[in-house]
Backbone as numpy.savetxt, mean C-alpha at the origin, in Angstrom:
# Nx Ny Nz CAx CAy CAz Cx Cy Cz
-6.55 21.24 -13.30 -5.46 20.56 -12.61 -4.75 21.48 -11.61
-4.94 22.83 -11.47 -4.07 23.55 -11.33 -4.50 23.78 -9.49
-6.05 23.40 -9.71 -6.69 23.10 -8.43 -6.07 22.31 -7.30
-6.27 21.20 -8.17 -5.54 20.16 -7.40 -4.31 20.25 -6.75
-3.43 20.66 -7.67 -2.15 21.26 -7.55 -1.47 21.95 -5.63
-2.94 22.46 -5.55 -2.81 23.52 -4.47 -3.73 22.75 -3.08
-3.79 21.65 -3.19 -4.80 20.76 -2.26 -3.83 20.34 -1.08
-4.21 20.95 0.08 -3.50 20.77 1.32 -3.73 18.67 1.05
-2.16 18.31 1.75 -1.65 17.19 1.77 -2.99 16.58 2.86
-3.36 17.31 4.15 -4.44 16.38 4.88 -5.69 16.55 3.86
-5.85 16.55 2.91 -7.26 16.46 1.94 -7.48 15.83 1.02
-6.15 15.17 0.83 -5.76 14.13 -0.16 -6.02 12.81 0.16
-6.32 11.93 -0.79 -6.66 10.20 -0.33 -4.78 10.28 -0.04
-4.69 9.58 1.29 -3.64 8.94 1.28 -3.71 7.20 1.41
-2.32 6.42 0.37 -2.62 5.78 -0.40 -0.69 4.78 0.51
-0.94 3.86 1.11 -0.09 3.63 2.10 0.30 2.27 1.61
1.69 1.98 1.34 1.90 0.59 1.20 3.07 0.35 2.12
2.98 -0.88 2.58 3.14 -2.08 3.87 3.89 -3.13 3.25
4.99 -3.80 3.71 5.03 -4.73 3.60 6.28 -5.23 4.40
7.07 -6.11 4.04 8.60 -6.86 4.60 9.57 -6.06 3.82
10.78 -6.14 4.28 11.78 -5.32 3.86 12.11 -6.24 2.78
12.67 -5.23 1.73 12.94 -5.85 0.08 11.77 -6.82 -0.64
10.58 -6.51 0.03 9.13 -7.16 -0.56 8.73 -6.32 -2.03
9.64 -4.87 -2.00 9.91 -3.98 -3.57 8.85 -2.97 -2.79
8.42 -2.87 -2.01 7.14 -1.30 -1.38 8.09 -0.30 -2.30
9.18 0.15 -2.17 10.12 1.40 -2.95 9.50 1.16 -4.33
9.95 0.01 -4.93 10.03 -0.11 -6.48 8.76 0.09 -6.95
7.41 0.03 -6.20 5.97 -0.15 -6.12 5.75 1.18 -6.51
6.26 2.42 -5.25 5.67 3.64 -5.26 5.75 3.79 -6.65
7.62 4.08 -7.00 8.02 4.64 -8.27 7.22 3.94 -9.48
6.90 2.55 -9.72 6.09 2.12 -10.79 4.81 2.61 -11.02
4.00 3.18 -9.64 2.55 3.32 -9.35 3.11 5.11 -9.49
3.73 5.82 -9.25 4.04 7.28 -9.41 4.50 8.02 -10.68
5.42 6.72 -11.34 6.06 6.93 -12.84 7.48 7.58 -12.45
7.89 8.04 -11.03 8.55 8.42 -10.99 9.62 7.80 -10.04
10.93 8.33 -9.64 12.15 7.77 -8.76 11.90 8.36 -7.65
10.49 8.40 -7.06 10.17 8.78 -5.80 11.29 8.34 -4.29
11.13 7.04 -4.30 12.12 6.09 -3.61 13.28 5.22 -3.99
13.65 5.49 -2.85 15.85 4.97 -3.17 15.52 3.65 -3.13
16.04 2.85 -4.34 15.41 1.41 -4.22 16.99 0.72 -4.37
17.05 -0.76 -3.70 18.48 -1.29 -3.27 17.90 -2.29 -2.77
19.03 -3.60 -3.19 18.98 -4.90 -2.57 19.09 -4.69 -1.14
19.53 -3.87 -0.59 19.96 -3.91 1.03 18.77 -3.75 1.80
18.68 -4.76 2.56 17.27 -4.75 3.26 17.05 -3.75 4.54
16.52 -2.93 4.22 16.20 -1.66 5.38 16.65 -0.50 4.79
16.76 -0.34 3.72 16.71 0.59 2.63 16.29 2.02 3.13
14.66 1.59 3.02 13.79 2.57 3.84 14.17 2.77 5.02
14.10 4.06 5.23 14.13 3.96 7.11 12.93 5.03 7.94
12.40 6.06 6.85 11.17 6.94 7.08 10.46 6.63 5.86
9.16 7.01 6.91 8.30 7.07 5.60 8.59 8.21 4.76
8.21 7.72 3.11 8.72 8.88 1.98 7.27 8.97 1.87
6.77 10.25 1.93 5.37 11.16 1.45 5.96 11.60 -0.15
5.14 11.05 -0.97 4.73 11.62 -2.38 3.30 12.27 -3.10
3.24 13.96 -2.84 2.08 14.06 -3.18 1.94 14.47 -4.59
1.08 13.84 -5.69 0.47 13.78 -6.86 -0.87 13.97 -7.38
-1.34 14.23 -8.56 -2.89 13.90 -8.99 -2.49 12.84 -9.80
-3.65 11.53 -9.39 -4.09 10.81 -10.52 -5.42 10.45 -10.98
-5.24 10.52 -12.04 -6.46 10.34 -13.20 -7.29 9.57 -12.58
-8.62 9.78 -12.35 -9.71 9.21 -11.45 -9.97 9.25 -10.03
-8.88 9.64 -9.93 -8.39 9.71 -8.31 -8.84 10.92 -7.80
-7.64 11.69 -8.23 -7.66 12.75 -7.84 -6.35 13.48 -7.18
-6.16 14.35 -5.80 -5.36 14.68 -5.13 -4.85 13.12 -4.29
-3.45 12.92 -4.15 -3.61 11.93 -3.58 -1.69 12.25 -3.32
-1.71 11.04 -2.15 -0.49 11.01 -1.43 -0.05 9.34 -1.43
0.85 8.92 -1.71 1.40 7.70 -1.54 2.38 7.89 -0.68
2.54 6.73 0.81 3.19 6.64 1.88 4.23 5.10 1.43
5.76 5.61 1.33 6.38 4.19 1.08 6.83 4.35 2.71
6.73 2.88 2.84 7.17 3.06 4.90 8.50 1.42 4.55
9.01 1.60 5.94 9.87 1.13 6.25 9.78 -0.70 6.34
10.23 -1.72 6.21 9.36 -2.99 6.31 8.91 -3.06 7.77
7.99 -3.87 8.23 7.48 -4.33 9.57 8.01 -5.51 10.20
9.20 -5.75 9.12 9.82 -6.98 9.90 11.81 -6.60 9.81
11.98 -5.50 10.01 13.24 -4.59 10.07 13.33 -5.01 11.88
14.69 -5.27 12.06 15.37 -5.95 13.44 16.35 -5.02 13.84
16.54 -5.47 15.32 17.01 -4.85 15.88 16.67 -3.26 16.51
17.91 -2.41 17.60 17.07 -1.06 18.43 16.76 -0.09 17.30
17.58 -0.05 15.91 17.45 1.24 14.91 16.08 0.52 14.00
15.46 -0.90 13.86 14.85 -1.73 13.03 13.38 -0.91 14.07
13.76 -1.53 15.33 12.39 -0.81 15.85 11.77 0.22 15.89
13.13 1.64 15.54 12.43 2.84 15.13 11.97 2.97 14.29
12.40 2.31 13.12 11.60 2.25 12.09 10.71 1.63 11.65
10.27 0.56 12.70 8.98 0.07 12.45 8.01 1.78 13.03
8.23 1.60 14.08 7.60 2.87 14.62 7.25 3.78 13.88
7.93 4.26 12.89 7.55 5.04 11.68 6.66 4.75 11.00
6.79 3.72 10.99 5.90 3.07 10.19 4.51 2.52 10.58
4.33 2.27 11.47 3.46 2.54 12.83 2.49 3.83 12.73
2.98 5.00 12.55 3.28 6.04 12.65 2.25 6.65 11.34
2.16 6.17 10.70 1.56 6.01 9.53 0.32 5.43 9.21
0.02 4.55 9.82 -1.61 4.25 10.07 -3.08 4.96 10.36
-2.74 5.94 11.24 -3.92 6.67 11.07 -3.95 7.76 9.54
-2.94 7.71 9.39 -3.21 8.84 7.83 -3.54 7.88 6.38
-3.64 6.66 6.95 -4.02 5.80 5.61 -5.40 5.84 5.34
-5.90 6.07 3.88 -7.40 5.75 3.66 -7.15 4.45 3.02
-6.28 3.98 2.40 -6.70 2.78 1.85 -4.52 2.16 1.86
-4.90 0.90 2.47 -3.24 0.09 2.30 -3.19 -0.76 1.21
-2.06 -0.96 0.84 -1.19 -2.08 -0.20 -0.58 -2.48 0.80
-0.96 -4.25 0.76 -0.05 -4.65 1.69 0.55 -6.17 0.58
2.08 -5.73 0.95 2.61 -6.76 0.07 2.77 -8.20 0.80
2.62 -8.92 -0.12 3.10 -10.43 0.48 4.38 -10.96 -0.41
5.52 -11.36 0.48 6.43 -11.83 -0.74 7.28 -13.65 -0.78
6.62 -14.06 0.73 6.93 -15.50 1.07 5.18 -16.06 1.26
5.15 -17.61 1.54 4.37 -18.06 2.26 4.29 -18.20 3.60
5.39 -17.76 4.49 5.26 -17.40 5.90 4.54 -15.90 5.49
3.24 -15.31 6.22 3.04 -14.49 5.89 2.37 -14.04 7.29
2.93 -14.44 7.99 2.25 -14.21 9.64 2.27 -12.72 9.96
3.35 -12.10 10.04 3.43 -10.89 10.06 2.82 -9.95 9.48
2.53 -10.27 7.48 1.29 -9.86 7.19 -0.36 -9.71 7.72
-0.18 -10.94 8.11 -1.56 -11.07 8.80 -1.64 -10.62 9.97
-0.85 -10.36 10.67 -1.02 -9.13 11.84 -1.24 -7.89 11.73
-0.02 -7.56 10.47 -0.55 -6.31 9.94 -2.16 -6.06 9.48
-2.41 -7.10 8.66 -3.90 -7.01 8.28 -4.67 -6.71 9.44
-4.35 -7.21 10.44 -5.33 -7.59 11.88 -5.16 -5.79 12.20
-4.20 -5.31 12.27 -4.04 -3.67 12.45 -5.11 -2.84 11.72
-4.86 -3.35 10.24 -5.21 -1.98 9.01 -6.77 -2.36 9.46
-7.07 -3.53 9.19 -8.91 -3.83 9.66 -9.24 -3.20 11.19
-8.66 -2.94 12.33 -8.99 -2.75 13.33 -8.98 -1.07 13.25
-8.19 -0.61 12.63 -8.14 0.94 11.86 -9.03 1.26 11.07
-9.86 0.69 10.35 -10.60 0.39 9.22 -9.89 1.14 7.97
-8.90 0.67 7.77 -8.45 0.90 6.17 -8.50 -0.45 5.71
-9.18 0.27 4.28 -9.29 -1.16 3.41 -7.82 -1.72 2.77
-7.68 -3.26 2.65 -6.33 -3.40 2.25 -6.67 -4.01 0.78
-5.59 -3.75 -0.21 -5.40 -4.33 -1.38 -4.37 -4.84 -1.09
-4.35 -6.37 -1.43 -3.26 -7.40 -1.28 -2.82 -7.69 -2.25
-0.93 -7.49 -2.40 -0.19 -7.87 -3.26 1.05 -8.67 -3.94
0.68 -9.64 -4.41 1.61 -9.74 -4.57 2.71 -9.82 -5.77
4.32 -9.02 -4.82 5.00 -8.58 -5.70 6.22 -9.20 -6.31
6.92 -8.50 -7.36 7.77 -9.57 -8.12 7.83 -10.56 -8.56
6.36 -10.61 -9.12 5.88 -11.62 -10.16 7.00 -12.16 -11.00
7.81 -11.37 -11.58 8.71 -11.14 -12.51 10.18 -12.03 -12.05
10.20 -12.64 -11.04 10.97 -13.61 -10.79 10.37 -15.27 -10.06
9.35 -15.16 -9.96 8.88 -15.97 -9.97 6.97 -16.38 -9.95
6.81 -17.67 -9.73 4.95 -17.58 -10.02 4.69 -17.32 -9.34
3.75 -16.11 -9.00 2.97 -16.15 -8.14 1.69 -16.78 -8.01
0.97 -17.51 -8.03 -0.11 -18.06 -8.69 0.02 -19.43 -7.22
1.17 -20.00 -6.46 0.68 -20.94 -5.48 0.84 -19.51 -4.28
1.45 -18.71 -4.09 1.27 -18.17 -3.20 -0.21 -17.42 -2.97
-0.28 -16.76 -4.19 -1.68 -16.28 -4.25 -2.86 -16.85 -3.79
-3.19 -18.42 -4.01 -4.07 -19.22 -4.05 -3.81 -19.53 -2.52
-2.50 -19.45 -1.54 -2.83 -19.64 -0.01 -3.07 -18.47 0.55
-2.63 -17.43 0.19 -3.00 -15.81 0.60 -4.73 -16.02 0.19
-5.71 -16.33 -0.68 -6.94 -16.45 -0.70 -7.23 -17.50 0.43
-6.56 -18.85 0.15 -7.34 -19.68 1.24 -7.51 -19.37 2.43
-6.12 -18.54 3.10 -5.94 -18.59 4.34 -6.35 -17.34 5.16
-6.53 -16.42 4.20 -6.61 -14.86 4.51 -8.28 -14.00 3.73
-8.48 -15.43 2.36 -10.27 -14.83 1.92 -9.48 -13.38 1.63
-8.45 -13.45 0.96 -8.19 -12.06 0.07 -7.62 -12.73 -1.11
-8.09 -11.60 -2.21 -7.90 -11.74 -3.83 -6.67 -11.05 -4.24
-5.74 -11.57 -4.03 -4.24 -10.61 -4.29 -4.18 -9.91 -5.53
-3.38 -9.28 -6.28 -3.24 -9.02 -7.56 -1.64 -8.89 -7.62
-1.26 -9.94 -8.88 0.09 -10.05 -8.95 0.73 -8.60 -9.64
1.78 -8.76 -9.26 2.57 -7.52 -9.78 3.98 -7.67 -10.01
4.56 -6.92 -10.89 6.03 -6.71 -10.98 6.34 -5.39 -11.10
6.92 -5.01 -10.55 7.35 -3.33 -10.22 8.44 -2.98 -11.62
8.87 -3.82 -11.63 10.15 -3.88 -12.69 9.41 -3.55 -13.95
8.90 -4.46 -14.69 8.34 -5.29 -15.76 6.63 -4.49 -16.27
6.29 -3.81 -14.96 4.70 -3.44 -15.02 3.92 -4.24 -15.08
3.96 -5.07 -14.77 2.91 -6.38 -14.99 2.12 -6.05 -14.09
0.58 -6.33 -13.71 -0.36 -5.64 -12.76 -0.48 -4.13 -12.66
0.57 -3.57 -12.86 0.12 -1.84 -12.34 -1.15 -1.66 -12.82
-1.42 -1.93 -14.23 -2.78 -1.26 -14.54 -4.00 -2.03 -13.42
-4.11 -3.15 -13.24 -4.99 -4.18 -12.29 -5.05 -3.60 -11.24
-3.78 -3.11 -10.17 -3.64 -2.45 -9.23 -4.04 -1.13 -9.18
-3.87 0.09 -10.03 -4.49 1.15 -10.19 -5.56 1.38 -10.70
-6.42 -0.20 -11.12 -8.23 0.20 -11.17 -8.36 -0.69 -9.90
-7.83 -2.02 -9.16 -8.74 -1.61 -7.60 -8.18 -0.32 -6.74
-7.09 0.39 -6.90 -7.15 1.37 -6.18 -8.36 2.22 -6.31
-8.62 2.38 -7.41 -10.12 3.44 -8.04 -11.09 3.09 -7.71
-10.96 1.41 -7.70 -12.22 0.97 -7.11 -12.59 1.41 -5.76
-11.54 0.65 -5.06 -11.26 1.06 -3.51 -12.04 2.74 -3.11
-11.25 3.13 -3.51 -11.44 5.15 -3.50 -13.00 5.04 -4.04
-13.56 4.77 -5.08 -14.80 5.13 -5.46 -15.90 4.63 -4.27
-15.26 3.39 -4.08 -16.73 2.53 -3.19 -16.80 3.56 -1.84
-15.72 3.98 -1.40 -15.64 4.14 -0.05 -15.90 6.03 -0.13
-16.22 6.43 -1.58 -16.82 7.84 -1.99 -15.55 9.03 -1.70
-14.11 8.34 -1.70 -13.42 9.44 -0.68 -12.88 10.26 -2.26
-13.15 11.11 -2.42 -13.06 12.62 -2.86 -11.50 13.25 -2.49
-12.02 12.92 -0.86 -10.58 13.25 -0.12 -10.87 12.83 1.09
-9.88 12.67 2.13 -9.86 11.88 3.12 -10.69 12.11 3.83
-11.39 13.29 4.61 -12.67 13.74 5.43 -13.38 12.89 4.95
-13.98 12.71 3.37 -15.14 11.50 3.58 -14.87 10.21 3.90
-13.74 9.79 4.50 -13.74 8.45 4.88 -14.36 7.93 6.11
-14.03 8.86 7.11 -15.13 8.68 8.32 -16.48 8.62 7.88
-17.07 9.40 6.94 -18.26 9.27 6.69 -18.80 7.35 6.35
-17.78 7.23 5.40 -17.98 5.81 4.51 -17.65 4.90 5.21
-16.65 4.52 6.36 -15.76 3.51 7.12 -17.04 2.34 7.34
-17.23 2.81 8.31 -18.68 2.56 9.11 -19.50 1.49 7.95
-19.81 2.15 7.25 -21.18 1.50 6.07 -20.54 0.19 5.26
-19.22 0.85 4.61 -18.42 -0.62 3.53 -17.06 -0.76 3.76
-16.83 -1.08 4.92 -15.47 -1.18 5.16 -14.28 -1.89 4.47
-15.15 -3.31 4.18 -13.78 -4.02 3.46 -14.71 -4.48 1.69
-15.38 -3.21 1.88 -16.00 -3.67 -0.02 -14.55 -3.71 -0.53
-13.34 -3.34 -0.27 -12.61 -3.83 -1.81 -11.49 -4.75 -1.67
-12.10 -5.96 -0.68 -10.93 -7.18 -0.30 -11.70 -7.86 -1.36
């Protein structure tokens, strides 16, 4: 472990989640980290930089989780922080992108980004724990041909579901650490939608 420990941050899978402001991306890291990585609050725009958390996890390996700012934050200070967040795309090997309404247009732009980048996305959706997710899910498949996995950040519900397709994700695409992703992009790009 002690290896790992000492693994420059560009060598690490970085591990990027996306979504709308108060969609829970904060409450996500800390459930998926174990720790109070991110300042989490009803107030929407919470985030305003991306928070870098670097860790080892079990199967994984060296790895970095990116909590970013929402993509639908308004106004001249909303746009810098989309920009940040922006900003953050080329260092992703693999996105979480949350869904938390059925307007999900903005998602799907984003998607239209992370695919044109070729990072694979795992689609989520979060805060199960206040309500079903199960009709949103079923139009996020119809409309988008992605397999969401429900979650509650609060409650843990999904984390374990979510941290074996992350493994999955990482295994198919062989990344070790981020250098082999160029290798893999190319060959299986969206094996883990």
């Amino acid at each position: 472990m002690n290896d790992l420990n000492q693994t420059p941050n560009a060598n690490r899978l970085h591990i990027a989640i996306y979504g709308k402001r108060n969609s829970g991306k904060s409450s996500l890291i800390n459930a998926l980290t174990n720790q109070d990585v991110a300042l989490v609050s009803d107030i929407a725009g919470t985030t305003t930089d991306p928070v870098y958390k670097a860790m080892e996890v079990r199967g994984l390996g060296a790895c970095v989780f990116i909590d970013t700012a929402g993509f639908d934050d308004e106004g001249e200070l909303g746009e810098l922080r989309i920009q940040k967040t922006r900003q953050t795309l080329p260092k992703a090997d693999i996105a979480i992108l949350l869904f938390s309404n059925p307007d999900f247009s903005m998602e799907k732009s984003w998607l239209e980004i992370l695919k044109t980048n070729g990072v694979p996305v795992i689609a989520v959706v979060n805060k199960s724990d206040l309500r079903d997710p199960k009709p949103l899910m079923e139009h996020i498949q119809k409309d988008l041909s992605l397999s969401p996995i429900a979650v509650s950040a609060i409650d843990r519900t999904g984390i374990p579901a979510l941290l074996a397709e992350r493994h999955t994700c990482a295994s198919r695409k062989g990344m070790a650490h981020r250098a082999s992703l160029a290798v893999w992009s190319k060959r299986v790009m969206w094996s883990c939608w």
